[in-house]
N, C-alpha and C positions, 0 to 999 in steps of 0.2 A: 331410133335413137334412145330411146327410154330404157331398154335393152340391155343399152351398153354397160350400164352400172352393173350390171350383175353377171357378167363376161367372167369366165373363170379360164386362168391358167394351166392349163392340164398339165403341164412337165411339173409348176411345182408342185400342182394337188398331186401327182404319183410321188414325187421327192419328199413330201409331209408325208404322205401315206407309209412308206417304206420306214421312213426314218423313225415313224412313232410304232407300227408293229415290229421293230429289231430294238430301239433301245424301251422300251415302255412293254414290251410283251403283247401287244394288243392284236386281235387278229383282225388284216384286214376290210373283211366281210363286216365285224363290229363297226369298224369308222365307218363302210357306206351305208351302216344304218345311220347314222347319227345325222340329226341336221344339221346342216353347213353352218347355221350359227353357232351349236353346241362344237361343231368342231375348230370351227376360228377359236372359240375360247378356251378349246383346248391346247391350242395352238401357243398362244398368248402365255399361258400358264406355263406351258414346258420353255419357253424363253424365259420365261421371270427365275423357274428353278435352274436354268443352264445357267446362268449370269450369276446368280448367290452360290452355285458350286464352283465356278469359276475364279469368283474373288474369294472363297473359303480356300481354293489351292492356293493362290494366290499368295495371301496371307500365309499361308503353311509353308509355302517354300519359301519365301523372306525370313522365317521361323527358323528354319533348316540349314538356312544357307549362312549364317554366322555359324551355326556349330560345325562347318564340314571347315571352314578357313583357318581353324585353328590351327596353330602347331605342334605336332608332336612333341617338340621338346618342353612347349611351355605349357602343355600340357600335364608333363610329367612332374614339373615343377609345381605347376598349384596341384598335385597332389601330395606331393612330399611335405607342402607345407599347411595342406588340409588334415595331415595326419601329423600329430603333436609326436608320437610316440616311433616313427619310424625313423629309425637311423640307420645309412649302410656298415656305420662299424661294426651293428651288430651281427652281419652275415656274412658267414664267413664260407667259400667251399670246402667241402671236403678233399682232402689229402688222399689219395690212394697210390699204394707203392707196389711196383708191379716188382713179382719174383724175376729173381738173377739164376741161368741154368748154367 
């Protein structure tokens, strides 16, 4: 019964195992050297950095997501009126008069 505390789950210890030599580079010969305590706390750490990269997207796409709602037109508008000096009376196209045979 004393034992039992120290019971290891093999499906997730191969599910950590994979998951840390694919996104972390580590090879995994390296993790079965490591002691099980060194690797729990490696474990712990890559959750702490997956959750602060998570709310950094997070935060980023809330960022992102006001500037794609915009509207084209009144877009176009606060530029016309971010630029003091543009006026369309000034532009005018070109005329071209095609030859008569």
């Amino acid at each position: 019964m004393i034992y039992s505390i120290y019971r290891i789950n093999t499906a997730s210890l191969v599910r950590n195992k994979l998951f840390i030599a694919k996104e972390w580079h580590v090879q995994p010969s390296e993790i079965d050297k490591m002691p099980y305590y060194e690797y729990e706390q490696i474990l712990e750490e890559i959750n702490i950095v997956q959750k602060e990269e998570e709310k950094r997207r997070k935060e980023e796409e809330k960022q992102y997501s006001g500037m794609h709602n915009m509207n084209p037109k009144s877009m176009m508008n606060s530029m016309r009126n971010s630029m003091p000096s543009f006026n369309t009376n000034s532009f005018k196209m070109p005329t071209v008069s095609m030859p008569k045979f």
